[in-house]
C-alpha positions as CSV (number, residue, x, y, z in Angstrom):
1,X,-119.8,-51.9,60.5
2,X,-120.6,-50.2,63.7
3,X,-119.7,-52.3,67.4
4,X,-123.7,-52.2,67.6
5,X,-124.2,-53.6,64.6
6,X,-121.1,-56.4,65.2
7,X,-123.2,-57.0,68.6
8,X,-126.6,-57.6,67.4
9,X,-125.5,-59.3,64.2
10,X,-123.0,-61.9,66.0
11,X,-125.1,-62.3,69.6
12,X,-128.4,-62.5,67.5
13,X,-126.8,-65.4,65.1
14,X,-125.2,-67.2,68.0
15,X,-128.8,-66.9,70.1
16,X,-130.7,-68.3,66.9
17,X,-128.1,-71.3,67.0
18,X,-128.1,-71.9,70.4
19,X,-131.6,-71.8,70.7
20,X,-132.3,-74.7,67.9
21,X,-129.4,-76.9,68.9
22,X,-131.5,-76.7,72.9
23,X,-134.2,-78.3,71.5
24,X,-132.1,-81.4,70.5
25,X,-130.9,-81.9,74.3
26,X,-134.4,-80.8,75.8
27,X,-137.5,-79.7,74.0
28,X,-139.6,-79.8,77.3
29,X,-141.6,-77.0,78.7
30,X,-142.5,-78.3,82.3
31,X,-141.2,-76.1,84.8
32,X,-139.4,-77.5,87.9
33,X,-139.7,-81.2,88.4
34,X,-141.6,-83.4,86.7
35,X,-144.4,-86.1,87.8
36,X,-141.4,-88.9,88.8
37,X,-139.8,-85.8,91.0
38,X,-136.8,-85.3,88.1
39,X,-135.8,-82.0,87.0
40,X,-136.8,-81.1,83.6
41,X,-134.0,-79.1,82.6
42,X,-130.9,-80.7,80.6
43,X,-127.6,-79.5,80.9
44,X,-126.1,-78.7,77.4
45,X,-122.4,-80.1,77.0
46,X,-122.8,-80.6,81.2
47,X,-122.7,-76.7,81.4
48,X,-125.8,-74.9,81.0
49,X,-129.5,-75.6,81.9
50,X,-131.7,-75.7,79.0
51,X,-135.6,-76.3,78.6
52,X,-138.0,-75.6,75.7
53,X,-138.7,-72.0,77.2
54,X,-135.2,-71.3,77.6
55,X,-134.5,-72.2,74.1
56,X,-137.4,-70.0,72.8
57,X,-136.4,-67.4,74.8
58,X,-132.6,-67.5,72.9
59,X,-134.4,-68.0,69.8
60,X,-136.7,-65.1,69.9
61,X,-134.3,-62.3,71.3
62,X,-131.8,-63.6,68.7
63,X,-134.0,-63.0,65.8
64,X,-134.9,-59.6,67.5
65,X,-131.5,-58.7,67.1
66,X,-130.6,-60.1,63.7
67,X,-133.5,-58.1,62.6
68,X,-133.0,-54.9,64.8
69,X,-128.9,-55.0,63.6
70,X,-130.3,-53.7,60.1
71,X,-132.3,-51.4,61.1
72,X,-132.0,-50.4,65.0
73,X,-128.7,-51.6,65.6
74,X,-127.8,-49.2,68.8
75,X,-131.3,-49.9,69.8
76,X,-131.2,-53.6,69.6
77,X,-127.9,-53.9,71.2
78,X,-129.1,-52.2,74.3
79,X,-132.4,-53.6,74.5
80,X,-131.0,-57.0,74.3
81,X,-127.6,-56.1,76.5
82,X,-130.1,-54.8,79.4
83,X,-132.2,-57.9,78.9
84,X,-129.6,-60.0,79.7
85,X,-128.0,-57.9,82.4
86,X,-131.1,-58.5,84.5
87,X,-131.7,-62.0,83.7
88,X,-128.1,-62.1,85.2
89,X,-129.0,-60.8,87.8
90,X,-131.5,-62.0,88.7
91,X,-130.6,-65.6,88.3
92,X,-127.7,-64.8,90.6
93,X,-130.3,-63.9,93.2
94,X,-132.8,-67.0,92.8
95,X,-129.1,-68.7,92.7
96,X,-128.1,-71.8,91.0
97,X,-130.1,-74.9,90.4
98,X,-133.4,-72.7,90.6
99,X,-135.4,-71.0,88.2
100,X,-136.5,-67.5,87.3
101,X,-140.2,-66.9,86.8
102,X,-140.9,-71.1,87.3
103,X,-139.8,-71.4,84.0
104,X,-135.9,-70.3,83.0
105,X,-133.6,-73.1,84.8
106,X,-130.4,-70.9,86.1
107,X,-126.9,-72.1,86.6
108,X,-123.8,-70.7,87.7
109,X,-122.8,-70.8,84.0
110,X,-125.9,-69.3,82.3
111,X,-125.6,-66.6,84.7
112,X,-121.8,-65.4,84.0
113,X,-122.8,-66.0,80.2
114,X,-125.9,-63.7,80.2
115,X,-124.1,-61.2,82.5
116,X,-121.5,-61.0,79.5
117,X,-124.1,-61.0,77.0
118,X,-125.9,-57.8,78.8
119,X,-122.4,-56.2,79.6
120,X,-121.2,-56.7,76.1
121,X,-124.6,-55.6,74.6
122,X,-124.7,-52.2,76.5
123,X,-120.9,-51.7,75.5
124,X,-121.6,-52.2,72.0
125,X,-124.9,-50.1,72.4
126,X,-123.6,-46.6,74.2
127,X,-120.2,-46.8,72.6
128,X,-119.4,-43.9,70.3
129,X,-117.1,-44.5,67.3
């Protein structure tokens, strides 16, 4: 098994899995606050900000990669690793407690997590055995 193929297979499983067990802490797709001023993100476990976009979003690019670690592994591991890299980046610009594109709730935590996500994902993608 190839480190692409490791990547997409065990990021795309974990994504999948992350994304359903979000939807049991917050299946809402408001963005921001809602009417009553509250925010309408959840933190999972107190760590992470999660919202019904944010767990599509996991769910999506996680079956992208289960299905691109058959067939495209390389491909999938860098399209998902440079994904990730700039929604790390760019939620460590809007900062914590915000949200990227009105929808994606960032954190401190989701940031360092999809920054290793991207960084791992580019390894996996551009390494040569």
């Amino acid at each position: 098994m190839t480190q692409s193929r490791l990547y997409a297979s065990a990021a795309g499983a974990v994504l999948v899995v992350v994304g359903m067990v979000g939807f049991f802490y917050n299946g809402h797709f408001g963005s921001g606050t809602d009417v009553f001023g509250g925010d309408t993100s959840v933190k999972v476990v107190g760590l992470l900000a999660v919202n019904g976009w944010v767990n599509v979003v996991h769910m999506v690019t996680g079956a992208i990669a289960l299905f691109g670690a058959g067939y495209a592994a390389r491909g999938s591991a860098l399209g998902l690793g440079a994904l990730y890299t700039v929604l790390a980046v760019w939620g460590f610009i809007v900062g914590g407690g915000e949200q990227i594109a009105s929808i994606i709730p960032v954190d401190a935590g989701e940031n360092v997590l999809h920054l290793a996500l991207g960084v791992l994902g580019l390894g996996a993608g551009l390494w040569r055995a």
